[in-house]
DSSP file (Angstrom, degrees, kcal/mol; ACC not computed):
  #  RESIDUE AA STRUCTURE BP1 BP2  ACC     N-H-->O    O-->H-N    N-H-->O    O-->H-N    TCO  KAPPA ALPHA  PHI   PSI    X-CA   Y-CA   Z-CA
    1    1 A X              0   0    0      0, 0.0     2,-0.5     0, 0.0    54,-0.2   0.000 360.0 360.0 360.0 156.1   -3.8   20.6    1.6
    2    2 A X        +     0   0    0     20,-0.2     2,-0.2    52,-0.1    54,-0.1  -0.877 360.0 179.5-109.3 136.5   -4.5   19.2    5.1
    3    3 A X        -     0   0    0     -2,-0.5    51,-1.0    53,-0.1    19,-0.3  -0.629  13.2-142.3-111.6-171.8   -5.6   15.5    6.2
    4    4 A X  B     -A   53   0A   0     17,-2.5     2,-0.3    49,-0.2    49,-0.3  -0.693  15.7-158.3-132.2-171.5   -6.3   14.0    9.0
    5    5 A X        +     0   0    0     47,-1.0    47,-0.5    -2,-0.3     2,-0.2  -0.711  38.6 173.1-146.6 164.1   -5.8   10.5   11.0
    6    6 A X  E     -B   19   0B   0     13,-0.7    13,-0.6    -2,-0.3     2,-0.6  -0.911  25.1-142.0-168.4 131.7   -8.3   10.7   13.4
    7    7 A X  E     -BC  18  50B   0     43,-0.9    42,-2.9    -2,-0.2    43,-0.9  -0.896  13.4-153.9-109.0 130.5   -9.9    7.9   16.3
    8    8 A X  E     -B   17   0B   0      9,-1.2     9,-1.2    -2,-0.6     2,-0.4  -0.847   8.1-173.1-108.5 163.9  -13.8    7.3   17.5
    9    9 A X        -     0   0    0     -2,-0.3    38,-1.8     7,-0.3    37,-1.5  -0.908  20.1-164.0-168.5 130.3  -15.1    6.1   20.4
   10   10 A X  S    S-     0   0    0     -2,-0.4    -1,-0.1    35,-0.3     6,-0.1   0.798  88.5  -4.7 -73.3 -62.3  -18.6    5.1   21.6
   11   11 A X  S    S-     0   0    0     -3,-0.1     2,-0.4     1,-0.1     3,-0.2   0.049  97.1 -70.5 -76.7-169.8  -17.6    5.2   24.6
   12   12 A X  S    S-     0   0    0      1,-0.1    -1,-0.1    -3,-0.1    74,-0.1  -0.833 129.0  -3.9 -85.9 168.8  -14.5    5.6   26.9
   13   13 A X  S    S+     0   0    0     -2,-0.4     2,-0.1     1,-0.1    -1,-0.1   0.754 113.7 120.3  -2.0  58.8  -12.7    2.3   26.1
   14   14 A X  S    S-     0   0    0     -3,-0.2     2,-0.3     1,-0.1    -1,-0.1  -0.348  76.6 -37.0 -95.8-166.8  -15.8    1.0   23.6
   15   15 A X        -     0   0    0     -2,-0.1    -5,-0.2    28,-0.1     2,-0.1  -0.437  67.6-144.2 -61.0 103.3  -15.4    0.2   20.5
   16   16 A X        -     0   0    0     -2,-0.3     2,-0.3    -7,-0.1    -7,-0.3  -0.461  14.5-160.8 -97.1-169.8  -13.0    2.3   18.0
   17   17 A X  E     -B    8   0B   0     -9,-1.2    -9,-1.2    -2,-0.1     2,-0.1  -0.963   5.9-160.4-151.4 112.9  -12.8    3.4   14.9
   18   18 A X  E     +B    7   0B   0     -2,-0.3   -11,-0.2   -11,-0.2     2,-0.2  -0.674  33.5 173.1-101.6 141.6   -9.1    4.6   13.1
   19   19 A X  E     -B    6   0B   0    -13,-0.6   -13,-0.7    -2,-0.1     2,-0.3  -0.799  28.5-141.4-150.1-167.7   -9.9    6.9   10.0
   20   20 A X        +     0   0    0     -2,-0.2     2,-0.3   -15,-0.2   -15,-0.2  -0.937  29.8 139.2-151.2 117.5   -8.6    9.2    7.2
   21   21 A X        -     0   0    0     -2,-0.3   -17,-2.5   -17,-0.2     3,-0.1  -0.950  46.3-147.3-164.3 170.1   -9.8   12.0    5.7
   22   22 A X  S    S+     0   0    0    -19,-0.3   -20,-0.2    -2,-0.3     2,-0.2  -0.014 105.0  50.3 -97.9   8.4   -9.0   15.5    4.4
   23   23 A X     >  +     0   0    0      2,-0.0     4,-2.1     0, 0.0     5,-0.3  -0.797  65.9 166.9-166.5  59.2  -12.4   16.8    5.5
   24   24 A X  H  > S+     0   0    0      1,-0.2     4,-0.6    -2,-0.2    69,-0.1   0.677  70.4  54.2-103.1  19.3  -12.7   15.7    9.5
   25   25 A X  H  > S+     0   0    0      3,-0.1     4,-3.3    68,-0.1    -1,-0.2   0.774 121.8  28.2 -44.0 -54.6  -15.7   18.0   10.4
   26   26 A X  H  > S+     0   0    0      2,-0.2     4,-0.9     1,-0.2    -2,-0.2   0.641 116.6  55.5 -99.5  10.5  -17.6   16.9    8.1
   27   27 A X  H >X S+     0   0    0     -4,-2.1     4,-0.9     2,-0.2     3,-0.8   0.947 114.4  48.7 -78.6 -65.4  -16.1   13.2    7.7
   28   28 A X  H >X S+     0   0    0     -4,-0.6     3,-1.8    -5,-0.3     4,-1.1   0.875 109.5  60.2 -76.4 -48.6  -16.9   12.9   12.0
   29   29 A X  H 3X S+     0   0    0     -4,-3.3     4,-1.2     1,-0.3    -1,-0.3   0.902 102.1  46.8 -50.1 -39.8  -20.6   14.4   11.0
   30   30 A X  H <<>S+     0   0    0     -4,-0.9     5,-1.4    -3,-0.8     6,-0.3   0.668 113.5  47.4 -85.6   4.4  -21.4   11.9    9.0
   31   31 A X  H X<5S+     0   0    0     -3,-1.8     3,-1.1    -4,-0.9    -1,-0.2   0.805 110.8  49.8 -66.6 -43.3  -20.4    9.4   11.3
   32   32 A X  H 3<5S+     0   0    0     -4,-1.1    -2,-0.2     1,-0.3    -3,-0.2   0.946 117.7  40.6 -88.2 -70.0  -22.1   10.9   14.0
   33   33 A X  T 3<5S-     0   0    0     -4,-1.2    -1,-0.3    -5,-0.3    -2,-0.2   0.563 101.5-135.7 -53.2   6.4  -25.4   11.2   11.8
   34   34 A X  T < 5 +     0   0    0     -3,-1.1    -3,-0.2    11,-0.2     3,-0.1   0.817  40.8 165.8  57.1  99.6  -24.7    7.5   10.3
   35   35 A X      < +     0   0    0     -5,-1.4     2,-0.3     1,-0.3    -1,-0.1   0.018  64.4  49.6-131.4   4.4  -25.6    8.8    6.9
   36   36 A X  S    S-     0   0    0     -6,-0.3    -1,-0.3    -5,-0.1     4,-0.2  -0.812  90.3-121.4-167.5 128.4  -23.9    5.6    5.6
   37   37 A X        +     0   0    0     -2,-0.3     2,-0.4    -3,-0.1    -2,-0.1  -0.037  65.0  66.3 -59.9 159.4  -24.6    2.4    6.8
   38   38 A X  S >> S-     0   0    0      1,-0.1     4,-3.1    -4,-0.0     3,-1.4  -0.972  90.4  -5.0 145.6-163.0  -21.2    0.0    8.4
   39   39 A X  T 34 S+     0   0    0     -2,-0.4     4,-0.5     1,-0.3    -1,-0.1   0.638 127.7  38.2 -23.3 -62.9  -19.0    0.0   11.2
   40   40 A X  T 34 S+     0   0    0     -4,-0.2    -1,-0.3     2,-0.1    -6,-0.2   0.043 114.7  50.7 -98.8  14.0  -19.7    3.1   13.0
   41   41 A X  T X4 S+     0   0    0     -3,-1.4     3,-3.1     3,-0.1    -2,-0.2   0.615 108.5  52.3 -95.0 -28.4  -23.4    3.2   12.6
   42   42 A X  T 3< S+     0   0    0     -4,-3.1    -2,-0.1     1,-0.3    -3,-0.1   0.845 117.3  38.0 -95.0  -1.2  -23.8   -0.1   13.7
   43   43 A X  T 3  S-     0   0    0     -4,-0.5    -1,-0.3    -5,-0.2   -28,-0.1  -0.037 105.0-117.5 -74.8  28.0  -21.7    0.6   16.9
   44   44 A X    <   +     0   0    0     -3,-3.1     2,-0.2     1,-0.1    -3,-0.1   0.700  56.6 162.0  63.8   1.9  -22.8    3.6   17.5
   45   45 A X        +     0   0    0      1,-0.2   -35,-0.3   -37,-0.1   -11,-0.2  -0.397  19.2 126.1 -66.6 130.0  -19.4    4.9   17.1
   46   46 A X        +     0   0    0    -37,-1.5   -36,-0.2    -2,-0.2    -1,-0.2   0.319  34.7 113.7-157.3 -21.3  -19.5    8.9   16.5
   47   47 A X        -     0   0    0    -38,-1.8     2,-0.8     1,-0.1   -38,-0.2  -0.051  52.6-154.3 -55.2 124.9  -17.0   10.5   19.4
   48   48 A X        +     0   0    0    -40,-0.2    41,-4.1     1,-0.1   -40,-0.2  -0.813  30.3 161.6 -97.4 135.7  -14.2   12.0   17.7
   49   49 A X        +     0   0    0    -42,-2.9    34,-0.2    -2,-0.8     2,-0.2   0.216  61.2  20.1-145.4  14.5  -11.5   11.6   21.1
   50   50 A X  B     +C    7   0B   0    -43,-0.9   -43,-0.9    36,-0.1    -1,-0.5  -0.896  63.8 162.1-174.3 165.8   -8.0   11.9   19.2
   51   51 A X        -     0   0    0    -45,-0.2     2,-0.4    -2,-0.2   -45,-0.2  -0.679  15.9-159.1 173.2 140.0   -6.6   13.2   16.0
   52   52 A X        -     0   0    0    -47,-0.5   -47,-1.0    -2,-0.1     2,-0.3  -0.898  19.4-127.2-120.8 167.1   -3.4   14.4   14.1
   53   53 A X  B     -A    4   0A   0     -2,-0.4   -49,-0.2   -49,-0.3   -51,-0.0  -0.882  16.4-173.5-145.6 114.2   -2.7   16.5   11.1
   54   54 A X        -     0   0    0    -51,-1.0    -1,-0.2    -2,-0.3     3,-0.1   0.336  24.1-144.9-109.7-144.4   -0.8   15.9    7.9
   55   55 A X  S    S+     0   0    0    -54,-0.2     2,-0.3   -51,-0.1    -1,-0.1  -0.467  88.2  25.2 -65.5 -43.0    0.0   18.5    5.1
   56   56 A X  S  > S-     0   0    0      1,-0.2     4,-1.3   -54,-0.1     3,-0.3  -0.916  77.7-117.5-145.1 161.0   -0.3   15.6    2.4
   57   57 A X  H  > S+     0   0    0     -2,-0.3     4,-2.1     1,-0.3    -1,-0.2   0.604 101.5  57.0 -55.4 -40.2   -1.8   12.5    1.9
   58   58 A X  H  > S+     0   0    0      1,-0.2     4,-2.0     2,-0.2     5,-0.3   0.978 108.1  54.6 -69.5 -49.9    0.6    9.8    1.5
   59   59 A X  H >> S+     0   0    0     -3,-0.3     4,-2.3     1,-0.2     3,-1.5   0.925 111.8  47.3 -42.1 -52.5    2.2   10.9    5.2
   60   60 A X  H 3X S+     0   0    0     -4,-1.3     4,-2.6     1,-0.3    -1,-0.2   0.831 112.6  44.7 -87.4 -26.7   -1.5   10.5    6.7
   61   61 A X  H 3X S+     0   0    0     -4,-2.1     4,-1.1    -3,-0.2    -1,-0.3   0.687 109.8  58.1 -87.8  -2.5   -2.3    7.1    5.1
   62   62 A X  H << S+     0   0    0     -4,-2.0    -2,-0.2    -3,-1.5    -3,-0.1   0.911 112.2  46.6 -51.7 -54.3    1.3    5.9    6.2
   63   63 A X  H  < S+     0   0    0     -4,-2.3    -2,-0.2    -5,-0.3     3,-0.2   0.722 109.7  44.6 -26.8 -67.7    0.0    6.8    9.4
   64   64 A X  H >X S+     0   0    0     -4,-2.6     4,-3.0     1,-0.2     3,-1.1   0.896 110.8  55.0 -54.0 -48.4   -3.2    5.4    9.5
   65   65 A X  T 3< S+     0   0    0     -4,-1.1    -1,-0.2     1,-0.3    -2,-0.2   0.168 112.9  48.9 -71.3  10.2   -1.9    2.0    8.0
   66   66 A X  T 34 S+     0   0    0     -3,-0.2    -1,-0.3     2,-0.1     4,-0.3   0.550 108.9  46.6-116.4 -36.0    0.6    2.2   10.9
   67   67 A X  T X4 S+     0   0    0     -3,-1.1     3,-4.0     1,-0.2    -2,-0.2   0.945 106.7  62.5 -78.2 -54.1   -1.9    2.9   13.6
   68   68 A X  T 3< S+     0   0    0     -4,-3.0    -1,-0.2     1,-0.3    -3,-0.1   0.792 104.3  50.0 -42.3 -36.7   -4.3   -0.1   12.1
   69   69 A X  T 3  S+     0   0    0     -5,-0.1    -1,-0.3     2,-0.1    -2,-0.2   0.687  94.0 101.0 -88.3 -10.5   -1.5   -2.5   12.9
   70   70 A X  S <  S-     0   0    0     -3,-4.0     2,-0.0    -4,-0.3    -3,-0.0  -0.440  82.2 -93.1 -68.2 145.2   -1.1   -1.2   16.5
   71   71 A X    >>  -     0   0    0     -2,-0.1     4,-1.0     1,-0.1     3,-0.7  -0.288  30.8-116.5 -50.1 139.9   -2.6   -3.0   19.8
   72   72 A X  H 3> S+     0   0    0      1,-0.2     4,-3.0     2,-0.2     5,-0.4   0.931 114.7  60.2 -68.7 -37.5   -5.9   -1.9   20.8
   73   73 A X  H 3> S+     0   0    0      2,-0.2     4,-3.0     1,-0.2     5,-0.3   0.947 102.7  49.9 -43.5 -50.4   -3.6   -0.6   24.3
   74   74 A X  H X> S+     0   0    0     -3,-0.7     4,-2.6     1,-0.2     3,-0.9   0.947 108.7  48.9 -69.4 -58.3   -1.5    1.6   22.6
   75   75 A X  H 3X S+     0   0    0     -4,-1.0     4,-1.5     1,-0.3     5,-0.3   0.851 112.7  47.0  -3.7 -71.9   -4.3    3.3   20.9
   76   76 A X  H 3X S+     0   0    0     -4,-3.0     4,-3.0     2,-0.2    -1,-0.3   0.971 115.6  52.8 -55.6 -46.1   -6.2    3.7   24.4
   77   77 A X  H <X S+     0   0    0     -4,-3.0     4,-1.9    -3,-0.9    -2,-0.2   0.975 111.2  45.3 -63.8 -54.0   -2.5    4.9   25.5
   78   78 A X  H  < S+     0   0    0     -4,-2.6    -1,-0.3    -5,-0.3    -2,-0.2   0.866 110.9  49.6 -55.7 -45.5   -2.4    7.4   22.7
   79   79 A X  H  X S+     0   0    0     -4,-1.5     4,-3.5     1,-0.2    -2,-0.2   0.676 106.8  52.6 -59.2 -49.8   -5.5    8.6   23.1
   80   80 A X  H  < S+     0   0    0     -4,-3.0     2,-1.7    -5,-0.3     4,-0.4   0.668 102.0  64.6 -70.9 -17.7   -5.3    9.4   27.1
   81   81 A X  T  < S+     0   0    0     -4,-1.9    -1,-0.2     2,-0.2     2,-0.1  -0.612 115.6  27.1 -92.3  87.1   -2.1   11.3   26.7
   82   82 A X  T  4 S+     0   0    0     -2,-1.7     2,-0.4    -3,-0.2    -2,-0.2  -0.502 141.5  16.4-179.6 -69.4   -3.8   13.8   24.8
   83   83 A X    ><  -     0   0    0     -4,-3.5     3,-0.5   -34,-0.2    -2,-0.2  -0.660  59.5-178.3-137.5 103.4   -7.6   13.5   26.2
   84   84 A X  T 3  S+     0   0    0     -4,-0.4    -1,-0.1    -2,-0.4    -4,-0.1   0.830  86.1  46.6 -46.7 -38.0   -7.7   11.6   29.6
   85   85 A X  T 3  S-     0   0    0     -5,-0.1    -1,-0.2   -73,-0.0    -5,-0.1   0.893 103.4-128.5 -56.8 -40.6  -11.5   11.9   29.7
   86   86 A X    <   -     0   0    0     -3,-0.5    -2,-0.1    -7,-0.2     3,-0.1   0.439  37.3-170.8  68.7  33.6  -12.1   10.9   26.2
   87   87 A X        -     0   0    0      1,-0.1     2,-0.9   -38,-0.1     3,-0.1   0.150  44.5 -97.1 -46.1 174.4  -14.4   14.2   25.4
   88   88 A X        -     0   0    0      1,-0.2     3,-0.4   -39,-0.1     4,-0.2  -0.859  39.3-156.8-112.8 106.6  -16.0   14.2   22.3
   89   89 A X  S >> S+     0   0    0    -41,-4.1     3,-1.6    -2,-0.9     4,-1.1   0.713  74.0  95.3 -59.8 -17.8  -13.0   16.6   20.2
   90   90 A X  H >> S+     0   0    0      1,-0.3     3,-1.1   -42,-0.2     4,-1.0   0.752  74.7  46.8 -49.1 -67.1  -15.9   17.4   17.7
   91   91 A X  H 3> S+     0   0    0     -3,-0.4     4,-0.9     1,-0.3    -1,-0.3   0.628 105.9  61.1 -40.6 -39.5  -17.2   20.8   19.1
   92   92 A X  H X4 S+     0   0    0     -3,-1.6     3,-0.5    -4,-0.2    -1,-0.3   0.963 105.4  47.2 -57.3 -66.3  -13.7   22.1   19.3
   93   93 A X  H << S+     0   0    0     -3,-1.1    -2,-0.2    -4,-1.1    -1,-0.2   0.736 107.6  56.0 -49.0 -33.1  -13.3   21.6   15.2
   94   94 A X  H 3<        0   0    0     -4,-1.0    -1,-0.2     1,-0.2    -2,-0.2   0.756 360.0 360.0 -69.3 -36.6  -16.7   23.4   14.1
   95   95 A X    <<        0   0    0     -4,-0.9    -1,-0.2    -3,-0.5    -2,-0.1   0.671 360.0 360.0 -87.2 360.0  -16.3   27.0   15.9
């Protein structure tokens, strides 16, 4: 099975949001549609602007729980080598 680690953005360098899921279409829809109140609805968070790929779970929540401890720079740093704009990845994942 595949997971994800995954970053949101409001903005470029707003507010993120570091996540986990096995499901990241439809995990980043229901962000983007706030379908549950919290973090990212009440920033506004919904850009999906970075993400990596696991085969199994415990690697991707190593990950996350690795990333969570990181400085908000390295995160912005991670995130620009990959997409310097900060486009919104979403559109890409759906087709």
């Amino acid at each position: 099975m595949t997971y994800y680690v995954y970053l949101l953005a409001n903005k470029k360098h707003g507010t993120l949001y570091l996540g986990v899921t096995k499901d990241l279409a439809r995990r980043v829809h229901e962000h983007k549609t706030k379908v549950a109140p919290g973090f990212t609805s009440r920033y506004d968070i919904g850009k999906l602007v970075w993400f990596e790929i696991y085969d199994d779970a415990i690697t991707a929540i190593t990950r996350e729980k690795e990333l969570k401890k990181w400085r908000r720079d390295w995160k912005i740093r991670l995130i620009e080598e990959n997409n310097p704009n900060w486009d919104d990845l979403y559109p890409g994942i759906c087709s």
